[in-house]
C-alpha positions as CSV (number, residue, x, y, z in Angstrom):
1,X,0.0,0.0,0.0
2,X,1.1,3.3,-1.2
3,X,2.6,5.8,1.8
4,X,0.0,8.4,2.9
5,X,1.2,12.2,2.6
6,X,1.5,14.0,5.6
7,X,-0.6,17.0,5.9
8,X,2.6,19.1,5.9
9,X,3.6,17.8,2.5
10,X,0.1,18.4,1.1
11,X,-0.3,21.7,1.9
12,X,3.6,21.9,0.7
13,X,2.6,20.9,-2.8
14,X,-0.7,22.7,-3.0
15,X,0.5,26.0,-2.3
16,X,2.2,26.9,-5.3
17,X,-0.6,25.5,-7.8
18,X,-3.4,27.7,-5.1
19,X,-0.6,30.4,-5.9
20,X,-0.7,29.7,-9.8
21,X,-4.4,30.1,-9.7
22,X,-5.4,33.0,-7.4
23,X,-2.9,35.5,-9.1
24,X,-3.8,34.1,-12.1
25,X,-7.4,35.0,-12.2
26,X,-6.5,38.2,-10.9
27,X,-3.8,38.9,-13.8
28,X,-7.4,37.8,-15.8
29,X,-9.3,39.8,-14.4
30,X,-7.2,43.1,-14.0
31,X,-6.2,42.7,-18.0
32,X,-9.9,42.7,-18.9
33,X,-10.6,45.7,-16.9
34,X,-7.6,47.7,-18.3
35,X,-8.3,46.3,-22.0
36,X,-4.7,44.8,-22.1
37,X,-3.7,41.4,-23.5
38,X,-3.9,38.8,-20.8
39,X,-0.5,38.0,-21.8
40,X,1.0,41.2,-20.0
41,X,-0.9,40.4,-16.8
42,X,0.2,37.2,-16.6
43,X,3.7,38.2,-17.5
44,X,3.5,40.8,-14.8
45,X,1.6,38.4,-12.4
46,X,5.0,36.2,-12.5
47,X,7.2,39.2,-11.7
48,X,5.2,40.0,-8.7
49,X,5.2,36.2,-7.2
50,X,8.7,35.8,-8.4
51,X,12.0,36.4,-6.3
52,X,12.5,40.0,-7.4
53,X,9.5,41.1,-5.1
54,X,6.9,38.8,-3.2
55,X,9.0,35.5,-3.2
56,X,5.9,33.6,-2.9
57,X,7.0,30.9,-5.8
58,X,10.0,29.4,-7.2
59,X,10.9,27.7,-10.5
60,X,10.3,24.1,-9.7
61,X,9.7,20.5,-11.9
62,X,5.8,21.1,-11.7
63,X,6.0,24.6,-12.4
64,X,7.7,24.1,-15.7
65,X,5.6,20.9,-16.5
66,X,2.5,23.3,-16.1
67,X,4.0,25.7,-18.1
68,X,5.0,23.0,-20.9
69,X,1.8,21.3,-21.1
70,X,-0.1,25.5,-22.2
71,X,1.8,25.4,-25.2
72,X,1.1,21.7,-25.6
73,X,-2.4,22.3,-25.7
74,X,-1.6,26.0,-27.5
75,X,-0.3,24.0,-30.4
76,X,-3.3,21.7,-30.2
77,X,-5.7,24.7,-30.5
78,X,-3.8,25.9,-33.3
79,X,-3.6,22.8,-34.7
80,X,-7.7,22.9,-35.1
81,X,-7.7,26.2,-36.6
82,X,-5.7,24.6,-40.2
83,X,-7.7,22.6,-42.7
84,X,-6.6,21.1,-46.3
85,X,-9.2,23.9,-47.7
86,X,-7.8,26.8,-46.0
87,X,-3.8,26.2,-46.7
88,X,-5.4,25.5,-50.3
89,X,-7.4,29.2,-50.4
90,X,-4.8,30.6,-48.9
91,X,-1.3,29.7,-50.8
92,X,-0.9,33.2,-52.4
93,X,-0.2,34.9,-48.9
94,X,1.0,31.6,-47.8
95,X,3.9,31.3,-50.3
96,X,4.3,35.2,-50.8
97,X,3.5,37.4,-48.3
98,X,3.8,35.3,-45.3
99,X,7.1,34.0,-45.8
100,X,8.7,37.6,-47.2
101,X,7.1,39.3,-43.8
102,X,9.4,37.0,-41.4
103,X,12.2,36.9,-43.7
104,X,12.7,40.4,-43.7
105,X,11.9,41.1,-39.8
106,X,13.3,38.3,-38.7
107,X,16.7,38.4,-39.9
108,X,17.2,42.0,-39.6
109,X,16.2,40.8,-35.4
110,X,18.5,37.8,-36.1
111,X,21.7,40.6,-36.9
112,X,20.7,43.0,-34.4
113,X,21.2,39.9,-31.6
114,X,24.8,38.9,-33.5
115,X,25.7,42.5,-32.9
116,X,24.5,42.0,-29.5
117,X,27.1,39.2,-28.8
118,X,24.5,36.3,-29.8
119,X,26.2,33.5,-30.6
120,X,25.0,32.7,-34.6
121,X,22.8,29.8,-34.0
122,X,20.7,31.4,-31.2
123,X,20.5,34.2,-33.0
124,X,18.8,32.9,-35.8
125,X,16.2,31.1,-33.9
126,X,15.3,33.6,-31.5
127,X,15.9,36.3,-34.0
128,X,13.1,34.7,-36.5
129,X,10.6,34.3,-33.8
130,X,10.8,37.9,-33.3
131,X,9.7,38.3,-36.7
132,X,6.2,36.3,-35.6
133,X,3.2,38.1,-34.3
134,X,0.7,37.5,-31.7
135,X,-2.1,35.1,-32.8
136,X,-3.9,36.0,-29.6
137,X,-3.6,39.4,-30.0
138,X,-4.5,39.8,-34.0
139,X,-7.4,37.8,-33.4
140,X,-8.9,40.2,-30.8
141,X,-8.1,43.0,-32.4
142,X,-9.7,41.9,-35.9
143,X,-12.7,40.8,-34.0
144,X,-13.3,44.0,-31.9
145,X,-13.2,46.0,-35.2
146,X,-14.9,43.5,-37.1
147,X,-12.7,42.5,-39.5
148,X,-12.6,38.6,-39.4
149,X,-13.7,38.4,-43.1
150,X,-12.3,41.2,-44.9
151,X,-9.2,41.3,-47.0
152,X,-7.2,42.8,-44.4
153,X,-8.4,40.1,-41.6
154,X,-8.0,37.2,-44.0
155,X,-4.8,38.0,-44.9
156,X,-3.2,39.0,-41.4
157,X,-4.9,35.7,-40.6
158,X,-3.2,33.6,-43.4
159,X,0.0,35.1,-42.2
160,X,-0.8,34.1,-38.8
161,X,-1.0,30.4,-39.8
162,X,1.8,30.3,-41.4
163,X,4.1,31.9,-38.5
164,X,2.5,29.2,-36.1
165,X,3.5,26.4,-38.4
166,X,6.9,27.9,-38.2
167,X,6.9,28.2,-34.8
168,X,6.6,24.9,-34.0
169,X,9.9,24.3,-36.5
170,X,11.4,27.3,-34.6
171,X,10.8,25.4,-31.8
172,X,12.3,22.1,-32.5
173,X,15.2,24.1,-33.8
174,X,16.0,25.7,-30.5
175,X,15.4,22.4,-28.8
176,X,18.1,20.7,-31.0
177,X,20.8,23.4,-30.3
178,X,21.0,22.3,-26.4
179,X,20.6,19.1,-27.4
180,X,23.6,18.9,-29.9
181,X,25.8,20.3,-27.5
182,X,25.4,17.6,-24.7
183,X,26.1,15.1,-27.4
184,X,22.5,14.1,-28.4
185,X,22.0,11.2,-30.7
186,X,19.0,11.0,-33.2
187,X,18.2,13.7,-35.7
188,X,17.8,17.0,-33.6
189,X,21.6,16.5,-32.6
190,X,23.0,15.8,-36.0
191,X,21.4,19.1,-37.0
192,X,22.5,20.8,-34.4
193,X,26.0,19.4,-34.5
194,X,25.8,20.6,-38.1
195,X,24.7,24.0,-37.5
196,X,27.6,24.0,-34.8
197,X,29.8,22.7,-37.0
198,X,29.4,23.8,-40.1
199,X,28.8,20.6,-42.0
200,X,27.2,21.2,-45.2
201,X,26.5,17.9,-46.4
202,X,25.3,16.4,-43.3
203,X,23.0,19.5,-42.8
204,X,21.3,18.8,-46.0
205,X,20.7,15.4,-45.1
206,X,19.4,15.9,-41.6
207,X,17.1,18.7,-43.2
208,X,15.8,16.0,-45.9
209,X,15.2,13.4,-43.3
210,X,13.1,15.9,-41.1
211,X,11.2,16.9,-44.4
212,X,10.5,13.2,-44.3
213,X,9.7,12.5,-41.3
214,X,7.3,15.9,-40.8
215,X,5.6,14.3,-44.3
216,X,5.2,11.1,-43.0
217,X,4.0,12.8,-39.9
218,X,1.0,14.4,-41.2
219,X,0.3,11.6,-43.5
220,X,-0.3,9.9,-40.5
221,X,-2.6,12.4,-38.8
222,X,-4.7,12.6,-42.1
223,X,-5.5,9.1,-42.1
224,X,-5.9,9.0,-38.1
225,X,-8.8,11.7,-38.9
226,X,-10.3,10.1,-41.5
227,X,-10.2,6.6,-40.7
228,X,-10.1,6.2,-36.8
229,X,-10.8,9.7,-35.2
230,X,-13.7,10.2,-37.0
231,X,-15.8,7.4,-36.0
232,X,-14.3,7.3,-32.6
233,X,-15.4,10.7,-31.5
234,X,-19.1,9.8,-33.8
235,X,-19.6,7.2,-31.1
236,X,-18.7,9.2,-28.2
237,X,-21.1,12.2,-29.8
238,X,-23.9,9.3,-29.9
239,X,-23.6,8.0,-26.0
240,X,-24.3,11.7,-25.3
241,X,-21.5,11.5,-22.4
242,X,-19.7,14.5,-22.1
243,X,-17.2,13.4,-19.2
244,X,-15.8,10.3,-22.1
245,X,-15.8,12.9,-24.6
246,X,-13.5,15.2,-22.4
247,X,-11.6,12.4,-21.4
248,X,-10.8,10.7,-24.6
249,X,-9.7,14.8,-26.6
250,X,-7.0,14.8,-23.8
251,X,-6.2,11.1,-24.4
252,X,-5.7,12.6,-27.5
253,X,-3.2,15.4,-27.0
254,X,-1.4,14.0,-24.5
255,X,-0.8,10.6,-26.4
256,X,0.0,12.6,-29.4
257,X,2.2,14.9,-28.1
258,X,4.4,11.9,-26.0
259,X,4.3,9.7,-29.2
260,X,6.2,12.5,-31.1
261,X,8.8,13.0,-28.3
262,X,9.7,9.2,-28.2
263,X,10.7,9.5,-32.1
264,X,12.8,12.3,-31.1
265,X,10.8,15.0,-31.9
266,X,8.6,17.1,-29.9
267,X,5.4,17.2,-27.8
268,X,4.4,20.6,-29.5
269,X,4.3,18.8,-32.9
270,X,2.7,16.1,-31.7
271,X,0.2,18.7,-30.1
272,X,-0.1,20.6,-33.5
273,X,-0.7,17.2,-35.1
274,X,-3.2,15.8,-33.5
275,X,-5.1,19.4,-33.8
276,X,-5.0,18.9,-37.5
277,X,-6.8,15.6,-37.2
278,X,-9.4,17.0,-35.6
279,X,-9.9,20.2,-37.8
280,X,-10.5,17.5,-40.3
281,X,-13.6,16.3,-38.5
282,X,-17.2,18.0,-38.0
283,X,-16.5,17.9,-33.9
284,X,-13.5,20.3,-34.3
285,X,-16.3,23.3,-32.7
286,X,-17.2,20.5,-30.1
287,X,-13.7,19.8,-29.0
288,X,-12.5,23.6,-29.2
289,X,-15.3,24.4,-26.4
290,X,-14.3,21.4,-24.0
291,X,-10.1,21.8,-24.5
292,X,-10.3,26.0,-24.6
293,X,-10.7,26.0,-20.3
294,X,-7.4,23.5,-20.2
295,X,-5.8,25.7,-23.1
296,X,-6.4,28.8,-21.0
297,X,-5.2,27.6,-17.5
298,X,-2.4,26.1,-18.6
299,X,-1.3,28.6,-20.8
300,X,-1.7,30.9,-18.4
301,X,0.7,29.4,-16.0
302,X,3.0,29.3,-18.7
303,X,3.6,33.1,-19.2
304,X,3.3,33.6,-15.3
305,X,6.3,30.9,-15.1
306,X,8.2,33.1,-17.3
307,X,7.5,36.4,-15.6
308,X,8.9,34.3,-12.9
309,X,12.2,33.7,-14.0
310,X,12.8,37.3,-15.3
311,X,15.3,39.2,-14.0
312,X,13.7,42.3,-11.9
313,X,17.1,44.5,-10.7
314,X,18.3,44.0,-14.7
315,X,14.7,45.2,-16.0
316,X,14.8,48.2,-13.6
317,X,18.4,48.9,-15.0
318,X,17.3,48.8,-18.2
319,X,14.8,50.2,-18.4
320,X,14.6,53.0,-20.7
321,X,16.2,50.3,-23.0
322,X,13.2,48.1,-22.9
323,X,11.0,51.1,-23.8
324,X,13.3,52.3,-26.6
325,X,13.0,48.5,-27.8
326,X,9.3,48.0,-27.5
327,X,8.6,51.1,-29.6
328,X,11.7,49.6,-31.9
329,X,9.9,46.1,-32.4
330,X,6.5,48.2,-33.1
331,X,8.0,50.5,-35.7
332,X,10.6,48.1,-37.3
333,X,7.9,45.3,-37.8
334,X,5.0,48.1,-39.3
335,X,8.2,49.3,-41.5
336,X,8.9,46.1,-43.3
337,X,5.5,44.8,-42.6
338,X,4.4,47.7,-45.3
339,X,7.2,47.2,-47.6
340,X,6.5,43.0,-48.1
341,X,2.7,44.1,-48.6
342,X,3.6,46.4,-51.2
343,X,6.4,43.9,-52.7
344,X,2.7,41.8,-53.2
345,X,0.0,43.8,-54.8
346,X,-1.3,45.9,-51.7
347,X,-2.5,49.3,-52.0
348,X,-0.4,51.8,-50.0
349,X,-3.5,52.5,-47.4
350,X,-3.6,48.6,-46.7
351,X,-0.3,47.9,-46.6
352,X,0.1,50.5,-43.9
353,X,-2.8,48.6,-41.9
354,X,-1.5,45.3,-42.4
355,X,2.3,46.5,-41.1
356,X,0.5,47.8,-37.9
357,X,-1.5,44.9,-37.5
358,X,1.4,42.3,-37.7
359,X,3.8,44.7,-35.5
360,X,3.8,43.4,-32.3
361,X,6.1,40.6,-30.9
362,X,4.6,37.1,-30.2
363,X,3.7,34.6,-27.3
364,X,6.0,32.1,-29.3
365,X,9.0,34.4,-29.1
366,X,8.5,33.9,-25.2
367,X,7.7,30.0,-25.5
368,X,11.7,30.1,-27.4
369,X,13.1,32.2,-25.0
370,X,12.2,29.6,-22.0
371,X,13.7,26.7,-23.7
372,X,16.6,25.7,-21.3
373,X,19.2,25.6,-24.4
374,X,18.2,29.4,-25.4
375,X,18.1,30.1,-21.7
376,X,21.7,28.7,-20.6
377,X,23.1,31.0,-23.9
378,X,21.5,34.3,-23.9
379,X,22.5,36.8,-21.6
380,X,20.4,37.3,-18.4
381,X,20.2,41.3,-18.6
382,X,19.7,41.1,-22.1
383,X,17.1,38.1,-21.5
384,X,14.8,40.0,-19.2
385,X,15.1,43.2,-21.8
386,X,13.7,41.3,-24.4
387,X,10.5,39.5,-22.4
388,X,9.9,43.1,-21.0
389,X,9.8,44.4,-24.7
390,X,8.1,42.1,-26.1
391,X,5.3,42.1,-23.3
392,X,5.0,46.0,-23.5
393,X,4.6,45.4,-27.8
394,X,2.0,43.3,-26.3
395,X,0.5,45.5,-24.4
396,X,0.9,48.6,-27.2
397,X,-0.7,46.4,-29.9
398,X,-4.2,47.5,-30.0
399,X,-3.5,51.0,-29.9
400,X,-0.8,50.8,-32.4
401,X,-3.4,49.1,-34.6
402,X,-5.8,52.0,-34.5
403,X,-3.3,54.2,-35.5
404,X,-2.3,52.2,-38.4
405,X,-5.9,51.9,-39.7
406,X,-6.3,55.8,-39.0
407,X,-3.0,56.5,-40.9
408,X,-4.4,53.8,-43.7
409,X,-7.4,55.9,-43.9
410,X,-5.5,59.5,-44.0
411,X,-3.7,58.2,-47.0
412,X,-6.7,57.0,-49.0
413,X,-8.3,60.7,-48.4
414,X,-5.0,62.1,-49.0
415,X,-4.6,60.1,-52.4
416,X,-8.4,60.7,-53.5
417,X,-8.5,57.2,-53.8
418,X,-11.1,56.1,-56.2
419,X,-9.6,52.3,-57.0
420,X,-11.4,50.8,-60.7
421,X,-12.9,47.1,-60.1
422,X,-11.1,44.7,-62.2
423,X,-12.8,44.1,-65.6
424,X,-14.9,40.7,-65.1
425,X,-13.8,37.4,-67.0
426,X,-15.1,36.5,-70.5
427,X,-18.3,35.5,-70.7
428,X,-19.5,36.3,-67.0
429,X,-21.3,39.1,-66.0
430,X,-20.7,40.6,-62.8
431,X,-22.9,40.9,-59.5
432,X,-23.3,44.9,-58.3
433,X,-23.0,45.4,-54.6
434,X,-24.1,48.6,-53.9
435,X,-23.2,50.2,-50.2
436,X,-20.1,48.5,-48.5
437,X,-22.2,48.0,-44.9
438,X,-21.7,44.9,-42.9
439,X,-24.3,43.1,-45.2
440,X,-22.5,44.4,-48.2
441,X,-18.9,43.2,-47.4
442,X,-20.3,40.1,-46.8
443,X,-21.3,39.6,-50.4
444,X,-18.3,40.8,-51.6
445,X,-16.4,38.5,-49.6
446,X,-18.4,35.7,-50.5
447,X,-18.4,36.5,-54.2
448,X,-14.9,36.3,-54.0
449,X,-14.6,33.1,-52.3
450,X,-16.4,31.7,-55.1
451,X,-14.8,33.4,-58.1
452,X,-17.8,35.3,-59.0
453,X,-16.8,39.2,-60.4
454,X,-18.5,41.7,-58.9
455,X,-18.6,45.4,-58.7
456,X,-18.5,47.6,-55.4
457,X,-19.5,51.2,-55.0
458,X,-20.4,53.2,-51.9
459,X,-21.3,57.0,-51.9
460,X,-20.6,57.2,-48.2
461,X,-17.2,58.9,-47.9
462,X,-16.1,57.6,-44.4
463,X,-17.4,53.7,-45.5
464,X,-15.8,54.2,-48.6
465,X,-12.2,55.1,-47.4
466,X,-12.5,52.8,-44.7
467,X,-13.7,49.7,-47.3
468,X,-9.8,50.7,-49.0
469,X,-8.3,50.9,-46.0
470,X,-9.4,47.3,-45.5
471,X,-8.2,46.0,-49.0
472,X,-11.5,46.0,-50.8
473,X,-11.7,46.9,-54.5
474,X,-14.9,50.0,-54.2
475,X,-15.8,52.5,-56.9
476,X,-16.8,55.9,-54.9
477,X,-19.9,57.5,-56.5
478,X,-23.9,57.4,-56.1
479,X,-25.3,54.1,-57.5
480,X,-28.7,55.9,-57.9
481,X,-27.0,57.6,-60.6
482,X,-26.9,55.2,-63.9
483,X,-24.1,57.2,-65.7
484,X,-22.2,55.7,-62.8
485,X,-23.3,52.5,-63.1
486,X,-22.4,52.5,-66.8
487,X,-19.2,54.0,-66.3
488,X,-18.0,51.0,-63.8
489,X,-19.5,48.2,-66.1
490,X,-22.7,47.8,-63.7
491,X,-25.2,47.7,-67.0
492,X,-24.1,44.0,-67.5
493,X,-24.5,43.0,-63.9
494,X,-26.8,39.6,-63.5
495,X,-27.3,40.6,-59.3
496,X,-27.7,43.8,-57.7
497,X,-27.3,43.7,-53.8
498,X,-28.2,47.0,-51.8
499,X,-26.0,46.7,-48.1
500,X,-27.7,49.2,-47.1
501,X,-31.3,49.6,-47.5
502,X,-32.8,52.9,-48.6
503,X,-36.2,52.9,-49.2
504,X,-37.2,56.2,-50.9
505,X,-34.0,55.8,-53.9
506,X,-34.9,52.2,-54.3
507,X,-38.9,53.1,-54.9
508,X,-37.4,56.5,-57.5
509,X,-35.0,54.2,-59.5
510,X,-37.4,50.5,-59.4
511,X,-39.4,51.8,-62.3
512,X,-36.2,53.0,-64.7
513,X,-34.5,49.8,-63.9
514,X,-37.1,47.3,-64.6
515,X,-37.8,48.8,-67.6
516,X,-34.3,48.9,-68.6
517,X,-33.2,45.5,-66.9
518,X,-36.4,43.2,-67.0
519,X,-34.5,40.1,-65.4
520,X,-32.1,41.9,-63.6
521,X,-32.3,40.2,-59.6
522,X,-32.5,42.9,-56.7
523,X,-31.5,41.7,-53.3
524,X,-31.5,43.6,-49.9
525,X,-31.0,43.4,-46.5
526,X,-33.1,45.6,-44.4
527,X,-33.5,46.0,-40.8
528,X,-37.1,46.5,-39.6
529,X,-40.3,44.4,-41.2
530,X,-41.4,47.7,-42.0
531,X,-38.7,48.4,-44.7
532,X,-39.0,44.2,-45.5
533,X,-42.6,45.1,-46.7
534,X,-42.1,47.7,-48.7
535,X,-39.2,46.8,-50.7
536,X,-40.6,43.1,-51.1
537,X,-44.0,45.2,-52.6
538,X,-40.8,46.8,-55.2
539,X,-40.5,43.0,-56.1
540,X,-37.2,42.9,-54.2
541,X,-35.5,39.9,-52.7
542,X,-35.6,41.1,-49.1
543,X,-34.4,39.8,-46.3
544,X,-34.8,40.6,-42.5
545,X,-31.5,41.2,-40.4
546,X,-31.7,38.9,-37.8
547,X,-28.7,36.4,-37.1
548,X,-24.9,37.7,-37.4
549,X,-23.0,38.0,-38.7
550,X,-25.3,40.6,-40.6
551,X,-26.6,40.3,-44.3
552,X,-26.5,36.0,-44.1
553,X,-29.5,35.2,-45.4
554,X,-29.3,37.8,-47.8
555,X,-25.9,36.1,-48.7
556,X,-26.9,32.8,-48.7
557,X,-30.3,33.7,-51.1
558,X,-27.7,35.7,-53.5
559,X,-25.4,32.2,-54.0
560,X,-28.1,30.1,-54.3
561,X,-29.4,32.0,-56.7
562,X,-25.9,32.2,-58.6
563,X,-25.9,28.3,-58.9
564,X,-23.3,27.5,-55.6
565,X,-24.5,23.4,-54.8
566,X,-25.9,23.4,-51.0
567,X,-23.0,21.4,-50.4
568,X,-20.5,24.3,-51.1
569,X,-23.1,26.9,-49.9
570,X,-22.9,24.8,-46.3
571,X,-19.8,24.7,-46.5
572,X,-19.1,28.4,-46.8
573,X,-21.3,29.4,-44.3
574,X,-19.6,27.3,-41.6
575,X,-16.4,29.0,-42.4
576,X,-18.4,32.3,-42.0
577,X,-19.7,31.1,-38.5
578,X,-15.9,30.6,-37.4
579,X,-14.8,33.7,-38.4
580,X,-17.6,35.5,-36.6
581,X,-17.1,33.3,-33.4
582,X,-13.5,34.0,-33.1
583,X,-12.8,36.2,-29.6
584,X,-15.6,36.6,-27.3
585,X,-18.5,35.5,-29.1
586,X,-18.8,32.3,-27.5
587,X,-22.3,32.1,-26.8
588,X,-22.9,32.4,-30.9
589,X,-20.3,29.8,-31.3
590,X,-22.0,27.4,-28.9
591,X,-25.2,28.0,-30.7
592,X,-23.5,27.4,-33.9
593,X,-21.9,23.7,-32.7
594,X,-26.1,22.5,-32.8
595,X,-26.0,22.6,-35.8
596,X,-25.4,20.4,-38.7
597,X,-24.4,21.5,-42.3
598,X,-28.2,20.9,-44.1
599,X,-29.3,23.0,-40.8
600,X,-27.3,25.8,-41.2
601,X,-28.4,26.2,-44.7
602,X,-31.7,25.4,-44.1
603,X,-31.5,28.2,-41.1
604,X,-29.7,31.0,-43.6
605,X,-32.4,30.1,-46.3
């Protein structure tokens, strides 16, 4: 029979977890009431508990195994947020903008540390993961201003994706450079003796065998998915059990993540990888609402162990060189943010927005920095800098952000922009979308998931230059007037969609325009069943604004009426659904998770 604990050595190991807890719900709770990231109050809930002040907790084995299992289940969460479809819709930013943004910031970070007396190596790694940007953070910012779906939002998040995927290759990196130089065997030492050493051949192999292995990797987790995962969690969903449902998704991380590290790799991959076997699945909403508590927790208690080991007296030294290196990161970043948007086709207005968005460091530059092998090379004064700045980035990001879109939207007023739609293929006639409203951008964005030209207008001068700012292609003009409609190419349009409902120009211009276009289709969202009655008596398509994200049923009526299959239009509309539940809509998002695919269109119809 197992030895009792003693009361003493009870409370001995509870303390520090009670510890953990209470001043992590207050970091919570003081971030939310301040509006900053939880990130900083965590961060700042570690230096307060640390040594440098309270000493009420020290760095211990089930600290750090807290700490590592938040980014094991961060990289799971992650994980769930790539599909097949998305890398596929995304591969232009993917394999152009994405990859130019962390080239160019990272390295330049990657010479600054050289000069700093960073060995190469280190550098390199922790110099790259400077160039990454705050998932966490982008994603509240785009969904307090609304702009999941817009071009801006889509393409800050394709970047976003592909930073994390680097990450977790940044990671295994750093994780290889300790281990090479403590004589590890496997693959993660011979690249790291090869980085060390300078051996080009054995380098390429290493990096060919990784290539391999990462292949065969997800190979496997495809056909775990489809195959087994699948009709595991399709039985579990049946028994209606939501304790074996819990249980068995952190089977499933945990036995992921230790199956990876006993091939030599890494829990995070594993993590990541078992993530992408269930975004391939329809219980991916189902398992995000049951894993985001342990994701949160545990993640907290990550960044709170690494407030802990900063270095207070060396902060408080430096100081004015953390400041002076926070506003560095912020401007550097927005800099060359700007120029690899314009280096790929982005106006000048959102190129500056998309610089500002991305300028801020990232939670994975701090997950890098913890690693024991970056730890035992880098400087402790120069360590605690760099957290500090990074954290106060953090902190800076959403009011950076406004500025950028406010300087975006300067420019485009400055520049009178009035940007021409592209001319629509052969053969297909466009779909006019008439006033760039919530309901408006929506068609736009849907149009363009689906290929389908279109032309935008909007006479509204502040909508207007902030539809530019955000990356859309808009005409400025009023549509009532048909020389302007001519002028943009609207007299071939198949679908006109009013965003914004106005009654008294739809009733002037209804009798000119069904004279002049008989079969032309006239869709509209409106807000009140007032204005639904009176433009459906104009023989409109109208539709009632009643579920969000605004203008869906309108959306959904206009691509079934263009010919999208119910399959594709289902589909689409989930993908809409997790856009709009992203950040703090949760109660949408449970709401959403009800429903099947033939339900949702069925609801939107």
């Amino acid at each position: 029979m197992a030895a009792e604990m003693s009361p003493a050595d009870a409370v001995g190991a509870l303390v520090p977890a009670i510890t953990l807890l209470g001043f992590g719900a207050a970091a919570a709770l003081a971030s939310r009431a301040f509006n900053l990231s939880p990130i900083v109050g965590y961060l700042l809930a570690g230096i307060l508990i640390g040594p440098g002040m309270l000493d009420l907790i020290h760095e211990s084995g089930g600290t750090h195994l807290l700490a590592e299992l938040g980014v094991v289940f961060l990289l799971f969460d992650i994980g769930m947020h790539v599909s097949l479809r998305e890398l596929k819709e995304s591969r232009g930013d993917l394999l152009g903008l994405a990859p130019m943004h962390l080239v160019l910031t990272g390295l330049l970070s990657a010479g600054a540390l050289y000069m700093l007396g960073v060995s190469w190596p280190f550098a390199i790694a922790v110099g790259l993961s400077l160039g990454l940007s705050s998932t966490a953070v982008v994603a509240r910012i785009l969904t307090e201003r609304g702009q999941n779906s817009c071009p801006i939002g889509r393409t800050a998040t394709h970047v976003l994706i592909f930073q994390d995927i680097v990450a977790i290759f940044l990671m295994i990196f750093a994780t290889s450079l300790g281990e090479g130089e403590t004589g590890a065997a496997g693959l993660a030492g011979l690249v790291s003796d090869t980085l060390l050493n300078g051996g080009a051949v054995p380098l390429a192999a290493s990096l060919g065998l990784a290539l391999v292995q990462a292949l065969i990797a997800f190979g496997a987790a495809m056909l775990f998915s489809r195959y087994l995962l699948n009709p595991v969690f399709r039985t579990l969903a049946a028994t209606r059990n939501d304790e074996a449902f819990t249980a068995f998704t952190l089977l499933l991380v945990l036995a992921a993540a230790c199956a990876t590290a006993m091939i030599g790799l890494s829990l995070t991959l594993g993590a990541f990888l078992a993530g992408l076997a269930v975004s391939g699945t329809p219980f991916r909403h189902q398992v995000q609402t049951e894993m985001g508590p342990f994701r949160g927790l545990l993640l907290s208690f990550f960044f709170i162990s690494v407030g802990l080991a900063i270095d207070l007296p060396a902060l408080l030294r430096n100081l004015p060189l953390v400041v002076i290196a926070a506003f560095g990161i912020l401007i550097v970043k927005s800099v060359l943010g700007y120029v690899a948007a314009r280096l790929n086709g982005w106006s000048i207005p959102g190129a500056m927005q998309l610089g500002t968005l991305l300028a801020q460091g990232s939670e994975f530059t701090l997950v890098i920095l913890s690693l024991g092998a970056v730890t035992s090379n880098f400087p402790p004064a120069l360590m605690s800098s760099l957290i500090a700045a990074i954290a106060l980035s953090l902190a800076l990001a959403p009011s950076w952000a406004i500025l950028g879109g406010k300087l975006s939207r300067e420019l485009a007023r400055r520049k009178q922009v009035t940007m021409e739609t592209s001319s629509e293929p052969a053969g297909e006639r466009p779909v006019l979308v008439i006033g760039m409203s919530p309901a408006g951008r929506l068609a736009v964005d849907a149009l363009v998931d689906f290929n389908i030209p279109y032309i935008a207008t909007d006479s509204d001068p502040d909508r207007f230059l902030a539809a530019v700012a955000d990356g859309y292609n808009v005409s400025f003009g009023d549509a009532s007037n048909m020389k302007l409609i001519d002028a943009v190419g609207g007299s071939n349009a198949r679908a006109v969609v009013l965003g914004k409902a106005r009654y008294a120009v739809s009733k002037e211009v209804t009798p000119s325009i069904t004279r002049r276009f008989p079969d032309l289709i006239r869709l509209v969202a409106v807000e009140s069943l007032h204005d639904l009655d009176r433009h459906l008596e104009l023989n409109m398509r109208a539709h009632l604004v009643a579920s969000e994200p605004k203008g869906i049923e309108m959306v959904a009526d206009m691509l079934r009426i263009l010919g999208i299959p119910d399959e594709d239009l289902a589909g689409w509309l989930s993908r809409e659904a997790d856009l709009f539940t992203i950040g703090d809509a949760s109660d949408r998002q449970d709401r959403a998770e009800d429903l099947d695919e033939e339900e949702i269109v069925e609801e939107a119809a």
